[in-house]
MIKE-606830 format. One record per residue: x, y, z of N, C-alpha, C, O in turn; residue in three letters. Coordinates in steps of 0.2 Angstrom, whole numbers, padded with zeros to 4 digits, always signed. Layout:
BEGIN
XYZXYZXYZXYZAla
...
END
This chain:
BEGIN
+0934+0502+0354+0939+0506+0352+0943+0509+0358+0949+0510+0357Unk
+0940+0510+0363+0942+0512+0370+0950+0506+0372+0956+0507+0374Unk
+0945+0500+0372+0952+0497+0374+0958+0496+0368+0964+0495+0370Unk
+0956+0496+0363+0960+0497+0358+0968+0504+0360+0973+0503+0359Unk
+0965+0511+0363+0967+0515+0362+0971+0514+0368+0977+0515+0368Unk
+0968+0511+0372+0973+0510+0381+0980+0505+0378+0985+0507+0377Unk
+0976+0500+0376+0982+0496+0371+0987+0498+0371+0993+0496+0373Unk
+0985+0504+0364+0991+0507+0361+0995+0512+0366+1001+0511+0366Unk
+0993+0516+0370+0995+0518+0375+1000+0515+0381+1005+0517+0384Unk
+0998+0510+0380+1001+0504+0386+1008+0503+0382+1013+0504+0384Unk
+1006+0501+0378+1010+0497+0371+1018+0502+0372+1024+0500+0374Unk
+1015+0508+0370+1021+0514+0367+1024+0515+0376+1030+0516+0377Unk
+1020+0515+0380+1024+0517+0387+1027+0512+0388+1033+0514+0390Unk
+1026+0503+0389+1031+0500+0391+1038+0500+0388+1043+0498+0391Unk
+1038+0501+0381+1041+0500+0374+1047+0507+0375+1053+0507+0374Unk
+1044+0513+0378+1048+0519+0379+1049+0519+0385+1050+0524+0388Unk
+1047+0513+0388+1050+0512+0399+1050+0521+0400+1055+0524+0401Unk
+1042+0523+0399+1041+0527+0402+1035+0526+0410+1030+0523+0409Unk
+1040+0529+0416+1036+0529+0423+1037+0521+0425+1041+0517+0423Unk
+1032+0521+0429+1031+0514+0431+1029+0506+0427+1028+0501+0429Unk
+1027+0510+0419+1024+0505+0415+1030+0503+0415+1030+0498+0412Unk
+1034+0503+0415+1044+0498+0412+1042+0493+0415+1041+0487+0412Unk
+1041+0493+0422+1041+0487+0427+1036+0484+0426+1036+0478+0429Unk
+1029+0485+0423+1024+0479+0421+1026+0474+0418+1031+0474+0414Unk
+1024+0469+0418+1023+0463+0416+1018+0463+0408+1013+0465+0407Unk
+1022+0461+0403+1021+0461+0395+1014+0461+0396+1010+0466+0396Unk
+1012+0455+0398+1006+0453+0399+1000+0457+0399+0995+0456+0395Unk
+1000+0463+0405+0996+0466+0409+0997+0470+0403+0991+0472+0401Unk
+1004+0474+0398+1001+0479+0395+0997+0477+0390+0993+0481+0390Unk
+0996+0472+0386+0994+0469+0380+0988+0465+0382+0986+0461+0378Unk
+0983+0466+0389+0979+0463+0390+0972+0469+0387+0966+0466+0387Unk
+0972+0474+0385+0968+0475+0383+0965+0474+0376+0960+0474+0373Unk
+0972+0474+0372+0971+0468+0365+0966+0464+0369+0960+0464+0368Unk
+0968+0459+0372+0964+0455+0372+0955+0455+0374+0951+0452+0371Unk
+0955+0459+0378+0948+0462+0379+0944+0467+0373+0938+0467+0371Unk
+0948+0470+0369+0945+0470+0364+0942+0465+0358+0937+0467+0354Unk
+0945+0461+0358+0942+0455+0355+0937+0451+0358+0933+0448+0355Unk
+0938+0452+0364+0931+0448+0366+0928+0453+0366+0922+0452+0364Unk
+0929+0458+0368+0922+0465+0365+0919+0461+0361+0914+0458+0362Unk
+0924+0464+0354+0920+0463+0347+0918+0457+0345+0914+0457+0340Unk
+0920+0449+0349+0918+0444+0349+0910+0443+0350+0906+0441+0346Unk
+0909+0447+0358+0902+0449+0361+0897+0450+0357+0892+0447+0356Unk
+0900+0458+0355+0896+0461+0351+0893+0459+0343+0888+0463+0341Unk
+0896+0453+0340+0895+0451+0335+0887+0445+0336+0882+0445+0334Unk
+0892+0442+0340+0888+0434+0345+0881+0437+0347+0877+0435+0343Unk
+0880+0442+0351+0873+0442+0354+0870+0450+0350+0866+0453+0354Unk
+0870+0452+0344+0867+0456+0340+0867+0463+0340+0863+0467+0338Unk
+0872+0464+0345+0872+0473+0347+0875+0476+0341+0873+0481+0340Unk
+0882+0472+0336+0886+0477+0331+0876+0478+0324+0875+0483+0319Unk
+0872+0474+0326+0868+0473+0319+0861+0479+0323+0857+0483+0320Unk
+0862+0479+0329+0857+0482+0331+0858+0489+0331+0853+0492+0330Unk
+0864+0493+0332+0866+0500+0332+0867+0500+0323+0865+0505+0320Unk
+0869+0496+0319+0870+0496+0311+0863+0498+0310+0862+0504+0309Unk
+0857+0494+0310+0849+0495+0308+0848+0505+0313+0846+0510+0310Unk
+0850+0505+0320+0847+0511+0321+0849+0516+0317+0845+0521+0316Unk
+0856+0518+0315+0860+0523+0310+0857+0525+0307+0855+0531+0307Unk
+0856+0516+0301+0852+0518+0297+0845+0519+0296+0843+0520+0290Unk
+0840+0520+0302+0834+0520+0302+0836+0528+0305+0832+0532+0303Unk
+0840+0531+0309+0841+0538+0308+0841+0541+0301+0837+0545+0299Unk
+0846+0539+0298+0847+0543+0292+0840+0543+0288+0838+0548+0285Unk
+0837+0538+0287+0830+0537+0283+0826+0542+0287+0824+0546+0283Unk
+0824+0542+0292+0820+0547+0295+0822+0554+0294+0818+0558+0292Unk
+0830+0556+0295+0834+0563+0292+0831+0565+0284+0828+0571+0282Unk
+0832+0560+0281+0830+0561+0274+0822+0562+0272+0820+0565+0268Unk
+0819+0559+0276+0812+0558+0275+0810+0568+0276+0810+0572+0272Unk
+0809+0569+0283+0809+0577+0286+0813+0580+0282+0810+0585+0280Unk
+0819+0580+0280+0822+0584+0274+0816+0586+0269+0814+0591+0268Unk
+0816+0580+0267+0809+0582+0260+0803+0583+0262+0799+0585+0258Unk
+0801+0582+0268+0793+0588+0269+0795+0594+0272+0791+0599+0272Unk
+0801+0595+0275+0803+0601+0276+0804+0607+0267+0802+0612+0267Unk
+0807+0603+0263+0807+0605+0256+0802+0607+0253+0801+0613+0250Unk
+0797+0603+0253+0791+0602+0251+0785+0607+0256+0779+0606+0255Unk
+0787+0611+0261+0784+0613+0264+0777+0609+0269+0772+0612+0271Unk
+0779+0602+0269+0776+0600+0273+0778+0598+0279+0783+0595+0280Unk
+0774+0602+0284+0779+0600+0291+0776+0594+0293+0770+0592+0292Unk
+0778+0591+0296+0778+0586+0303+0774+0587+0305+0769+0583+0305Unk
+0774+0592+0309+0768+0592+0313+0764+0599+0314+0766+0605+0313Unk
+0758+0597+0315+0753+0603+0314+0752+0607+0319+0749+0605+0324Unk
+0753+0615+0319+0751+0619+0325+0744+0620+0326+0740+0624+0323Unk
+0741+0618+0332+0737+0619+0336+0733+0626+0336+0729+0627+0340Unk
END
């Protein structure tokens, strides 16, 4: 998302030849499109997008879990 956002930033300054981005080279501005696709290439390829998806989700199940002993006035843990 990060290079996504430089992107668009690059994008709207060469485009409104504001500063010294006018004089860049297309290329350079539009080059982080490209790195975001190999990002998310990356991230598909070697199991990081499925690995953060699973912890969310094992966040949220644990959220929910402690909700309802919290409800149920069962705590978690036992005081000493």
């Amino acid at each position: 998302m990060l290079f996504l956002a430089l992107g668009v930033a690059l994008l709207l300054a060469k485009y409104l030849e504001l500063g010294p981005f006018a004089a860049w080279d297309w290329w350079v501005v539009l080059s982080p499109f490209g790195l975001a696709v190999a990002w998310w290439a990356w991230a598909d390829w070697s199991g990081y997008t499925k690995k953060k998806a699973v912890e969310k989700e094992n966040a949220k199940k644990q959220a929910r879990i402690d909700k309802s002993r919290e409800a149920l006035g069962m705590n978690t843990r036992r005081k000493r």
